[in-house]
VEXDREN-2710 file (C-alpha; in Angstrom, 1 decimal):
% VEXDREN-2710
k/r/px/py/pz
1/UNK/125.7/57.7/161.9
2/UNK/123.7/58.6/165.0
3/UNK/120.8/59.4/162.5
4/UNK/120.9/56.6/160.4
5/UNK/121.1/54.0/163.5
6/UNK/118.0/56.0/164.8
7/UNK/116.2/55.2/161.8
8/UNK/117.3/51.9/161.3
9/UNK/116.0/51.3/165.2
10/UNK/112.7/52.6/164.6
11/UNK/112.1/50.5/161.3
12/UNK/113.0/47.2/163.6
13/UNK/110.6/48.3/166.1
14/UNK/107.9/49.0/164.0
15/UNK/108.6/45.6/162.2
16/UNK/109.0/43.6/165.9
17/UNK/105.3/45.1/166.6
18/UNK/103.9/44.9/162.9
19/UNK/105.0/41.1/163.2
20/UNK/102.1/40.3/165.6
21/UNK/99.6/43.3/165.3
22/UNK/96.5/41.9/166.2
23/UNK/94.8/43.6/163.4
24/UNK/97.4/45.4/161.3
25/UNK/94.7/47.5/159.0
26/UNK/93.8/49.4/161.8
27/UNK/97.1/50.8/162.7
28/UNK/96.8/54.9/163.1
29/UNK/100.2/56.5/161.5
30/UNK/99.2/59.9/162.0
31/UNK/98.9/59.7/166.0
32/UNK/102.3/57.9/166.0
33/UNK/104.1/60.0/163.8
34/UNK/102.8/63.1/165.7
35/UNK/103.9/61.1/169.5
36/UNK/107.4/60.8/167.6
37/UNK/107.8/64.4/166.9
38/UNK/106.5/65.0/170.6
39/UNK/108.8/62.3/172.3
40/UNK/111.7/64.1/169.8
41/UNK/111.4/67.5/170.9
42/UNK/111.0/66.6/174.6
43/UNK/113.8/64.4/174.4
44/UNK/116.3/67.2/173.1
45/UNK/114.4/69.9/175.4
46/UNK/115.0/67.8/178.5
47/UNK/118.9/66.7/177.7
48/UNK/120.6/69.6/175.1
49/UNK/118.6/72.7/177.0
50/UNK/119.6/74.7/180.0
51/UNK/115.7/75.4/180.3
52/UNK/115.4/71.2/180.4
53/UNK/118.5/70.9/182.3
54/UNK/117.0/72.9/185.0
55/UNK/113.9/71.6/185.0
56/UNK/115.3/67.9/185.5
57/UNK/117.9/69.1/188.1
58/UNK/115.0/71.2/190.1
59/UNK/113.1/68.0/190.1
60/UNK/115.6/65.7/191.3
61/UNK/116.7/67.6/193.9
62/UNK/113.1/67.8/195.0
63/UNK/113.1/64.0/195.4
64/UNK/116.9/64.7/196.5
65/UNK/115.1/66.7/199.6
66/UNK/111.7/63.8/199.9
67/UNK/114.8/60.9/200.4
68/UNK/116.9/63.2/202.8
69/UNK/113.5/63.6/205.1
70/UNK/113.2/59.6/204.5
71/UNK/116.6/58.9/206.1
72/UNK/115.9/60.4/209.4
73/UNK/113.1/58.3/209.7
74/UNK/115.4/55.2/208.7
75/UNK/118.2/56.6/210.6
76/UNK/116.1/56.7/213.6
77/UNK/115.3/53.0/213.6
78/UNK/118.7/52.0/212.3
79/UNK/121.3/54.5/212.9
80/UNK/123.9/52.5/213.4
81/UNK/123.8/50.5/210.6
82/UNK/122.7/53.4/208.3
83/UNK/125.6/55.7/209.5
84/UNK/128.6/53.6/210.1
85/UNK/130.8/52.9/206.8
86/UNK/129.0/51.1/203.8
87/UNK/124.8/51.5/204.6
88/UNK/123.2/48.1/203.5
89/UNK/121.6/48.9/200.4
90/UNK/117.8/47.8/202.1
91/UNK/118.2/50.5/204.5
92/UNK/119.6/53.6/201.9
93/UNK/117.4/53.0/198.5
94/UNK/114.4/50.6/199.2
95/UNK/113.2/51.9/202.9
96/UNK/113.0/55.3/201.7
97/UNK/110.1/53.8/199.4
98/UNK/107.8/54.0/203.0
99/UNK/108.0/57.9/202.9
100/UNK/107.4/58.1/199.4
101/UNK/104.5/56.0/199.3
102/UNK/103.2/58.4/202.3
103/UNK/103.7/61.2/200.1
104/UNK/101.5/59.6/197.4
105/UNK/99.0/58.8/199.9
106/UNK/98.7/62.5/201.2
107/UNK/98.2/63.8/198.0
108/UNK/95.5/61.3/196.7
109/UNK/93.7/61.9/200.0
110/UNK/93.4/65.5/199.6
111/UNK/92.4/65.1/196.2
112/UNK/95.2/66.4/194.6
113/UNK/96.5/63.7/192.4
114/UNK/93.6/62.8/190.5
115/UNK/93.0/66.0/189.8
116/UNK/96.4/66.1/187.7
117/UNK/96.0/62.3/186.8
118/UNK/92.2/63.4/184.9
119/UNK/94.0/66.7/183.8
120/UNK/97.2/65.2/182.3
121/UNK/95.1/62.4/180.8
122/UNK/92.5/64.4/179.2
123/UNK/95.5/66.3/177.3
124/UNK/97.4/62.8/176.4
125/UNK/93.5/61.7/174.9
126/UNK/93.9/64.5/172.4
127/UNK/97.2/63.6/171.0
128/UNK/97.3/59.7/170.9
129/UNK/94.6/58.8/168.8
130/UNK/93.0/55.9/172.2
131/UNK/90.1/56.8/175.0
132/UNK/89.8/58.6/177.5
133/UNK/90.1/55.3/179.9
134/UNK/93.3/54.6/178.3
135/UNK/94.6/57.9/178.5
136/UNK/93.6/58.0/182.1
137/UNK/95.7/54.3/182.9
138/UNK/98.8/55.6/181.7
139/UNK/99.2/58.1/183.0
140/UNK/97.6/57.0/186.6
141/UNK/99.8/53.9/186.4
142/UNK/102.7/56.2/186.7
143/UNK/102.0/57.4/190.4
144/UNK/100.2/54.6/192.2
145/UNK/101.7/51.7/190.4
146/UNK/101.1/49.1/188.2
147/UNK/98.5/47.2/190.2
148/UNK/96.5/49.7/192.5
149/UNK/95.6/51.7/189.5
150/UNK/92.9/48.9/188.1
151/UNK/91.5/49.7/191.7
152/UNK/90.9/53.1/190.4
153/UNK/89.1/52.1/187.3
154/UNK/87.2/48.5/188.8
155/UNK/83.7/49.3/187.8
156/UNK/84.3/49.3/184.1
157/UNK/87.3/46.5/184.4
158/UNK/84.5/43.7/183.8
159/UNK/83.0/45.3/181.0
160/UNK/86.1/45.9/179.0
161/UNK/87.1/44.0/175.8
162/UNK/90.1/42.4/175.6
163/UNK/91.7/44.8/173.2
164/UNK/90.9/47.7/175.4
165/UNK/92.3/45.7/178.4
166/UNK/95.3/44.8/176.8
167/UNK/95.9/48.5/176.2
168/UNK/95.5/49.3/180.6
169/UNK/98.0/46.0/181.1
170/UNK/100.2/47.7/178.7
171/UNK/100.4/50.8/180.2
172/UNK/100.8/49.7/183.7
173/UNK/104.3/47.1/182.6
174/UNK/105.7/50.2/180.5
175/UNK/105.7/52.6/183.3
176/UNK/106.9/53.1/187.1
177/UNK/105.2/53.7/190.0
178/UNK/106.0/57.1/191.2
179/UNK/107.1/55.6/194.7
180/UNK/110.1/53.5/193.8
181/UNK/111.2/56.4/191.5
182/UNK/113.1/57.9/194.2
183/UNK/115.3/54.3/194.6
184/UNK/116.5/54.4/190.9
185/UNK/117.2/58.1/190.9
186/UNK/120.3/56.5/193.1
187/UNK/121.3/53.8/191.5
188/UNK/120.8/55.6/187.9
189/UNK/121.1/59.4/186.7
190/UNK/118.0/61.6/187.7
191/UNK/117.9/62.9/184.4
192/UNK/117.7/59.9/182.4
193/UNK/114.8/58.3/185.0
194/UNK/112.8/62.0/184.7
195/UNK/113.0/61.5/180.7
196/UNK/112.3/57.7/180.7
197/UNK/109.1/58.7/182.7
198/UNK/108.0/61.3/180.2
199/UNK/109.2/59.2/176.7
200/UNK/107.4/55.8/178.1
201/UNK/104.1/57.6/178.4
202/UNK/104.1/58.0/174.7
203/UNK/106.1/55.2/173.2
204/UNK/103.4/52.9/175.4
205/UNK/100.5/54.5/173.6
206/UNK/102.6/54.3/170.0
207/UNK/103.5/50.6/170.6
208/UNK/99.6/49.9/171.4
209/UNK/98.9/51.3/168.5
210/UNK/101.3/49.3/166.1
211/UNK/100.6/46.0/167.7
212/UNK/96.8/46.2/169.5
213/UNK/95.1/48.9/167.4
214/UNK/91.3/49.3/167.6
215/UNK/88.6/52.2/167.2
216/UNK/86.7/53.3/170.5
217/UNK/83.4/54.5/169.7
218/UNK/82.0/57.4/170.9
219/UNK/79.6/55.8/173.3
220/UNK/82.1/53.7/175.1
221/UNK/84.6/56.6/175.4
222/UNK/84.1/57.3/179.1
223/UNK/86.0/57.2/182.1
224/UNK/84.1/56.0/185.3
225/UNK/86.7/56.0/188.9
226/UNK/86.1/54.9/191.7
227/UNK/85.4/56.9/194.8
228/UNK/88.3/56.4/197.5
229/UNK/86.9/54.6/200.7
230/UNK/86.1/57.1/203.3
231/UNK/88.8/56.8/205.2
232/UNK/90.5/59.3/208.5
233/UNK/93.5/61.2/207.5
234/UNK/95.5/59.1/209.9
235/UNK/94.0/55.8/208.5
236/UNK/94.9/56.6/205.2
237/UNK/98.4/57.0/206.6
238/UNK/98.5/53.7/208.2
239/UNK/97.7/52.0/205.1
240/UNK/100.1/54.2/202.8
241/UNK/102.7/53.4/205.5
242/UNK/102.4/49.7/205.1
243/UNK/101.9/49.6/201.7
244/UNK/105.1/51.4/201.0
245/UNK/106.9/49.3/203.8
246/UNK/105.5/46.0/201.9
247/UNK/106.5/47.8/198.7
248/UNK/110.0/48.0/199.8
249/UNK/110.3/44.7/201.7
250/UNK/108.9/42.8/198.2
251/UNK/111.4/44.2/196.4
252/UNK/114.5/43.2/198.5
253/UNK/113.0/39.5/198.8
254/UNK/112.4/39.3/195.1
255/UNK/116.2/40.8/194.7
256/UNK/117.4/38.0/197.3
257/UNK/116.1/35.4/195.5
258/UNK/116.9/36.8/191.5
259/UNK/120.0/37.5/192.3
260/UNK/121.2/34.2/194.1
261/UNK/119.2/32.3/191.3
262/UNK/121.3/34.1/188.7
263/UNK/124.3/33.7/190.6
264/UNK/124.0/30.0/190.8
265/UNK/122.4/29.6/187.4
266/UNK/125.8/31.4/185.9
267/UNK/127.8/28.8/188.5
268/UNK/126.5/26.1/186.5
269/UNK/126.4/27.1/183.4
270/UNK/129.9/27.9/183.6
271/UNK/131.1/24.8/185.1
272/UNK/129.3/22.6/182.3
273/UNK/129.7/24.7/179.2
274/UNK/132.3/27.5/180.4
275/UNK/130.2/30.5/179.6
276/UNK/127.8/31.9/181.8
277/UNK/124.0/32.5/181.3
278/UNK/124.4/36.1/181.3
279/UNK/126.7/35.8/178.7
280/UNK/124.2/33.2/176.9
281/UNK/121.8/36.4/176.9
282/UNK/123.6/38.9/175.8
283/UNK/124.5/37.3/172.7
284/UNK/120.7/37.2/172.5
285/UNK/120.2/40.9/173.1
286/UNK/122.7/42.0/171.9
287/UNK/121.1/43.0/168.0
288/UNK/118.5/44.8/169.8
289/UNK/121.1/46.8/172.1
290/UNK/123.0/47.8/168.7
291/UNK/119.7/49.0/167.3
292/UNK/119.2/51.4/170.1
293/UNK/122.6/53.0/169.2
294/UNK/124.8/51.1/171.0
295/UNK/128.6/50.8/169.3
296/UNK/129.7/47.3/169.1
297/UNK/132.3/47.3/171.3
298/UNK/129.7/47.1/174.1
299/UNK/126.4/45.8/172.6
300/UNK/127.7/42.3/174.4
301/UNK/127.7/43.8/177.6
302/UNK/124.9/46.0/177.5
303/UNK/122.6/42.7/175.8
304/UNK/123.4/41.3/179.1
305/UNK/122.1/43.9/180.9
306/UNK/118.6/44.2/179.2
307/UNK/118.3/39.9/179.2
308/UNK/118.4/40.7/183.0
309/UNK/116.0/43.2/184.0
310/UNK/113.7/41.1/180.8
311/UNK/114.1/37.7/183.4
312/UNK/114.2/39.2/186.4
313/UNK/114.2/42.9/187.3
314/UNK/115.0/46.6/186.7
315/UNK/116.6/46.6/190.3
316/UNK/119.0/43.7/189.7
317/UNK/119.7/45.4/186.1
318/UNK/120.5/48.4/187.6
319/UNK/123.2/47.1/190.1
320/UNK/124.3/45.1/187.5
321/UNK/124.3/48.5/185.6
322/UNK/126.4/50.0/188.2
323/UNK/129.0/47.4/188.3
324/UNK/130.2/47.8/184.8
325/UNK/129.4/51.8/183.9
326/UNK/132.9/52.5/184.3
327/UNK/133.6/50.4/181.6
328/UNK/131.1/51.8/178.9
329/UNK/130.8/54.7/177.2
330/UNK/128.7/58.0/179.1
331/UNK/125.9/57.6/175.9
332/UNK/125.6/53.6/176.3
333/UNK/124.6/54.4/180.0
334/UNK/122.5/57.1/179.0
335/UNK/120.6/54.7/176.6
336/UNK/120.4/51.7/178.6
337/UNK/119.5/53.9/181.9
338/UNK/116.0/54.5/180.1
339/UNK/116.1/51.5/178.9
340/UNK/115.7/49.8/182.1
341/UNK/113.3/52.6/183.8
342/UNK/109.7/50.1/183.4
343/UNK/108.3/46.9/184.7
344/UNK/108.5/45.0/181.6
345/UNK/110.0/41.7/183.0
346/UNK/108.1/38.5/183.6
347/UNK/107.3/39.0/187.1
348/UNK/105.0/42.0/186.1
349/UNK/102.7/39.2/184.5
350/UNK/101.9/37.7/187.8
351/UNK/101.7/41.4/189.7
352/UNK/99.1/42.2/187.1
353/UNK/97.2/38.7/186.8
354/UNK/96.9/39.5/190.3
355/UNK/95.7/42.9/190.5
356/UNK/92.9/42.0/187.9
357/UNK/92.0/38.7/189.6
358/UNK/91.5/40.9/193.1
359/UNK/88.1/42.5/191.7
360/UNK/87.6/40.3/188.3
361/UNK/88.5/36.4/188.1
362/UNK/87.4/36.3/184.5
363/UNK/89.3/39.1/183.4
364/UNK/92.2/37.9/184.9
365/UNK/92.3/34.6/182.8
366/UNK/92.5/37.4/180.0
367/UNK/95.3/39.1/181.2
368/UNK/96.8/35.7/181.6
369/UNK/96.4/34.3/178.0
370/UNK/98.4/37.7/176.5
371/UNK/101.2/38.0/179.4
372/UNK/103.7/36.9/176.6
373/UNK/102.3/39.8/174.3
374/UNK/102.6/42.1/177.0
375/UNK/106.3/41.5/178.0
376/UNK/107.5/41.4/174.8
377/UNK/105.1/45.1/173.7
378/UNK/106.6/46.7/176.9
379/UNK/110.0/45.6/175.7
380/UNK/109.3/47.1/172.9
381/UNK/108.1/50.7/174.5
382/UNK/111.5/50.5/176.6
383/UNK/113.6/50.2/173.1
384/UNK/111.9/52.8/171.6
385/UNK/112.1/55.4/174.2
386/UNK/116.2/54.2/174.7
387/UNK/116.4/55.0/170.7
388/UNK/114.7/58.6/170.6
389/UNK/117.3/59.2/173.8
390/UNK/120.1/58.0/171.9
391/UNK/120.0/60.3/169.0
392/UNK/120.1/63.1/171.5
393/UNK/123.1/61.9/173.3
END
């Protein structure tokens, strides 16, 4: 039955992105069927194999050992409140973001990162059938994050097309910046955020290829960064300090405010039609959570779920998430743990619009007129990577 749900999920998913393919005679099968084989076998290697099992354990104790180090820092500032009986949530998962974000800032400095980023990319660019640029994005996006990345690649930005530009928007809303991965790996199994971060890589570029599919020529297949300011070592730190600290502090006022808005929205809802929004939703979502695998016994509460990390956030999601995992099967976690491991919500729209308008204004007003597309593409990416996981589960 597993199999045959499987199936069935990736036929919807294709259909979803056939539905508004921008140009569907130019959609590559053979790069997607050979990503699907790929996503497959790294799916079962890092779940059903004491090889993968290792691997994933030896990584999240790594970032077990990187949030340790964090909490002296925040133990030193707040001890008591980080010590004494229930730590506010602030201080234990979204302050540990600062050291993190140090980490990242370290290894870009000394040159480290974008020698894997170019490395890792230039591998991807064989397999998936896009450019080198492309290739380069995703996999970019992943560490520094779904806006300082276009920083990275600003001098060809202006001169992109706005099917090649859709592709880097895409990338950046179906991925996670490296420096909040460390505040879902405790709220969330490790091991389901360390193979969400390998499957969205792929199931981005398959997606983009189903519904924005185009042919880089040869000429334009080139990948020009941009040279890091010249910067101290200890101004770098500086900057990485406060960019992590504004990291975490935009996160807990964006959970504030989602959170008591959903709270209240559900109030009245309630009151007037005695059902909540959340409820509303996941009779919504709940096809597509029964199309990732999801027995129907829990596809209600598991479609409310994904309708709240889709209008607000993964972080709201997640605690949400947490509230009701005793009450649902150990595979429905597993599948809607990688579901929820991106930025594809509606907020991303705006962080990216941003990001773009920051070093072009006219490219922004592109990545403005397809923020729908986008949301609803790295929607997409997050079903299929939550279907290849639950066939393995």
């Amino acid at each position: 039955m597993k199999f045959v749900m499987f199936l069935v999920g990736l036929l919807v998913v294709f259909v979803l992105g056939f539905l508004i393919s921008s140009d569907r005679k130019k959609i590559k099968y053979k790069p997607i069927a050979l990503m699907l084989v790929i996503q497959l076998v790294l799916a079962y290697f890092l779940l059903n194999t004491k090889v993968g099992f290792v691997l994933v354990k030896g990584i999240a104790d790594g970032f077990g050992s990187i949030l340790k180090f964090a909490e002296a820092g925040v133990n030193f500032v707040f001890g008591g409140l980080a010590n004494d009986g229930q730590a506010p949530f602030f201080l234990t998962v979204l302050l540990p973001i600062i050291f993190l974000a140090v980490l990242i800032g370290i290894l870009q400095h000394i040159k480290v990162l974008p020698i894997i980023i170019r490395a890792v990319g230039f591998l991807l660019s064989k397999v998936n059938g896009l450019g080198k640029l492309e290739s380069y994005n995703a996999v970019a996006a992943a560490i520094v994050g779904q806006g300082e990345v276009f920083i990275t690649v600003k001098d060809q930005l202006s001169k992109l097309p706005k099917n090649r530009l859709y592709t880097l928007c895409a990338s950046s809303m179906s991925t996670v910046s490296m420096s909040i991965v460390g505040s879902y790996m405790k709220m969330i199994d490790p091991k389901y955020v360390v193979t969400a971060l390998v499957l969205n890589l792929f199931s981005g570029f398959i997606i983009v290829h189903i519904i924005n599919p185009y042919e880089v020529k040869e000429e334009d297949d080139i990948l020009e960064l941009q040279e890091d300011k010249k910067q101290t070592f200890f101004e770098m730190l500086g900057e990485y300090i406060m960019l992590g600290f504004s990291i975490a502090v935009t996160v807990a006022a964006m959970l504030i405010g989602f959170v008591a808005l959903i709270t209240a929205i559900n109030g009245v809802f309630d009151s007037i039609f005695g059902i909540t929004f959340q409820s509303i939703l996941g009779y919504i979502f709940s096809p597509l959570a029964f199309v990732m695998g999801i027995p129907t016994s829990e596809m209600l509460q598991a479609g409310q779920i994904m309708a709240t990390k889709l209008v607000t956030n993964e972080f709201v999601a997640m605690l949400d998430l947490g509230k009701v995992a005793g009450d649902l099967s150990a595979r429905t976690v597993g599948i809607l743990s990688i579901f929820l491991v991106s930025f594809a919500n509606f907020s991303s729209i705006g962080i990216i619009a941003g990001a773009t308008k920051s070093i072009d204004g006219k490219q922004a007003n592109v990545v403005s007129s397809f923020g729908l597309k986008l949301v609803y593409g790295a929607t997409l990416v997050s079903i299929l990577s939550a279907i290849i996981v639950g066939v393995m589960l």
